[in-house]
C-alpha positions as a printed NumPy array, in Angstrom:
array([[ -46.159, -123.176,  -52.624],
       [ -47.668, -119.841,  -51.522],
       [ -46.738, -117.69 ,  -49.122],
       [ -48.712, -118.581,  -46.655],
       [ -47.777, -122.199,  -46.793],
       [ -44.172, -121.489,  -46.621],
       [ -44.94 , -119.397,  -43.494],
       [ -46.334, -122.349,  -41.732],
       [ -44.136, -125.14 ,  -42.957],
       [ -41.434, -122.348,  -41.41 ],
       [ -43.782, -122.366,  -37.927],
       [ -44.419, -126.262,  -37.908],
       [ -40.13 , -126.39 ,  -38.05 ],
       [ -39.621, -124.465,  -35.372],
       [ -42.379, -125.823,  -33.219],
       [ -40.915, -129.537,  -33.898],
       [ -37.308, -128.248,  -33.043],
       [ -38.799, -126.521,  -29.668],
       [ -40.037, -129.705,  -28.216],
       [ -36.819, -131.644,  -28.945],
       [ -34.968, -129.003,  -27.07 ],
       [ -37.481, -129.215,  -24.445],
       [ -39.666, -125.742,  -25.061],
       [ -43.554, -125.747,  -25.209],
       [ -44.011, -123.729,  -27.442],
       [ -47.454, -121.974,  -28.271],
       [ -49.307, -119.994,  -31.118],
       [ -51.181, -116.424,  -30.078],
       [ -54.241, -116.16 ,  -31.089],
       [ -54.726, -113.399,  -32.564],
       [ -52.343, -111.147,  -34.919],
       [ -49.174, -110.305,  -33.05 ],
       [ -45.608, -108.747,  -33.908],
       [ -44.448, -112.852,  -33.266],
       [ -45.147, -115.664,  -34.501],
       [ -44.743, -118.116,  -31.419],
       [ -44.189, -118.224,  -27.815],
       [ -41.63 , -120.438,  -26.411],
       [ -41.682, -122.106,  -22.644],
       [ -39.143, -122.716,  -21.034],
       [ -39.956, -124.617,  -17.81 ],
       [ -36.206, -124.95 ,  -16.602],
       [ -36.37 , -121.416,  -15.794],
       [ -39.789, -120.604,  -16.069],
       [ -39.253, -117.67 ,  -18.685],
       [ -41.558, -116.796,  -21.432],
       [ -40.036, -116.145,  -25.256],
       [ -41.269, -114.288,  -28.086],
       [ -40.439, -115.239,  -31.224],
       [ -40.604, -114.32 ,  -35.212],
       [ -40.709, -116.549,  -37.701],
       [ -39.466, -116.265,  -41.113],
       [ -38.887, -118.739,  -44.311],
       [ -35.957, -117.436,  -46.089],
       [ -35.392, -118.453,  -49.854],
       [ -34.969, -115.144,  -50.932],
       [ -32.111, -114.76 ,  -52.965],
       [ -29.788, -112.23 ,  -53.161],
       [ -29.316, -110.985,  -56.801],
       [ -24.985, -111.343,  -57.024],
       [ -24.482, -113.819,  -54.564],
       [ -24.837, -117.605,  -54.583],
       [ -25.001, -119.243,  -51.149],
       [ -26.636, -116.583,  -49.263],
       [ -30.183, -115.5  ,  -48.898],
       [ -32.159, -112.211,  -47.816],
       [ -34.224, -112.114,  -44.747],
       [ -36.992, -109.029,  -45.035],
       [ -37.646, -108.061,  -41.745],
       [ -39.136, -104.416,  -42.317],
       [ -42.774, -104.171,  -43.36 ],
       [ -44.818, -100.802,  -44.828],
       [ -48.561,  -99.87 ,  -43.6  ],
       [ -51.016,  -98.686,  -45.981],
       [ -49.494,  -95.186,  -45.567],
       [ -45.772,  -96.356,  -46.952],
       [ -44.743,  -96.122,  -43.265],
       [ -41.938,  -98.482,  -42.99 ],
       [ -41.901, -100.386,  -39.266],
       [ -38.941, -102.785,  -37.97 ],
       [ -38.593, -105.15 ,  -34.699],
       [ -38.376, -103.572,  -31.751],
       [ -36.581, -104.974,  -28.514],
       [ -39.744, -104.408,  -26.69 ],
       [ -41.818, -106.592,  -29.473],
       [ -39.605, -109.487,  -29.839],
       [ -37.193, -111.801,  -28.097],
       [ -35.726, -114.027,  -31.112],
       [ -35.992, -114.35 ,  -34.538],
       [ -35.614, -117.552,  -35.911],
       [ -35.015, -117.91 ,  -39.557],
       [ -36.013, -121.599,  -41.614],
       [ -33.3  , -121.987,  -44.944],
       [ -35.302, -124.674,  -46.446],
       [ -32.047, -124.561,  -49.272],
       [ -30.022, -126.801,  -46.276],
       [ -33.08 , -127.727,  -44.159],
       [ -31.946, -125.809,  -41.363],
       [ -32.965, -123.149,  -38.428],
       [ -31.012, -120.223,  -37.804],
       [ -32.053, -118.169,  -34.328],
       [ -30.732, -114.761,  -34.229],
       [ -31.299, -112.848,  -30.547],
       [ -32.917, -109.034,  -30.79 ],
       [ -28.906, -107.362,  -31.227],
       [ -28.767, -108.928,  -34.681],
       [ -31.842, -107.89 ,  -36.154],
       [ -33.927, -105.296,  -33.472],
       [ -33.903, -102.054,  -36.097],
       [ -32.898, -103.716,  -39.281],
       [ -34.948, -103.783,  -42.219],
       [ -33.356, -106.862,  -43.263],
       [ -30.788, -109.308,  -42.511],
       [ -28.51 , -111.846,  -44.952],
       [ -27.628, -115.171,  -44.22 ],
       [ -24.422, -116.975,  -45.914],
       [ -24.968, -120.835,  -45.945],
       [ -21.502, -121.387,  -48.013],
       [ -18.692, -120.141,  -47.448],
       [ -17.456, -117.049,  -49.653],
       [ -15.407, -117.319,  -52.075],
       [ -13.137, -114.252,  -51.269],
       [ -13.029, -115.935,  -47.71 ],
       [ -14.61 , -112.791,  -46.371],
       [ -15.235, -113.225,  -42.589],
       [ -15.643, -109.873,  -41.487],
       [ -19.453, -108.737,  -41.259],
       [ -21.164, -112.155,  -42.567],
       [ -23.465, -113.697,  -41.064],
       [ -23.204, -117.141,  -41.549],
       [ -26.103, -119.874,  -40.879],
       [ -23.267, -122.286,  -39.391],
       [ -22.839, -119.765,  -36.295],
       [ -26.609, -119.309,  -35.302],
       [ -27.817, -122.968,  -35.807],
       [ -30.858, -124.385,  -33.829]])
């Protein structure tokens, strides 16, 4: 699968998993810093959101993959989410068929973000981010 297919499969999730929570959700039409908009017409409230297909894994860890949020110009200028650019990320972990969505504190200035979807084996709690807490 190429890129670009796993980047929609990742879109077609989240727009499915929207409308069973009741969202509208809706593509922009033209490049943007998200991928989707979701509608909420409980409280009338527009949401931008990022996409991303994670299967990216981390080279000395099993169970956990790496979610590259930073991305370089043709100048090596490196550029991250900004508060002002994004609402949520939501991450797809095709490994366990699951969505992850992360609000802008966990990933607004990070260049990238890794998700546990086992449990460690050193137990570690402290600073993991673990898929089971941010499911969608």
């Amino acid at each position: 699968m190429t890129t670009n297919m796993k980047g929609q499969l990742a879109v077609s999730k989240v727009e499915l998993r929207a409308l069973e929570l009741g969202y509208i959700p809706s593509r922009p039409i033209f490049d943007a810093r998200y991928d989707l908009i979701l509608d909420d017409p409980r409280t009338h409230k527009l949401m931008r959101i990022q996409i991303k297909y994670a299967d990216a894994k981390l080279s000395k860890s099993l169970g956990s993959v790496s979610v590259k949020l930073a991305y370089e110009n043709r100048k090596k200028d490196r550029y991250t989410y900004g508060s002002e650019e994004v609402d949520g990320l939501v991450v797809y972990l095709p490994k366990i068929n699951k969505l992850c969505f992360f609000l802008p504190e966990m990933f607004v200035g990070k260049e990238r973000i890794s998700i546990r979807y086992t449990e460690t084996k050193n137990r570690q709690l402290k600073g993991v981010v673990f898929a089971k807490d941010y499911l969608w």
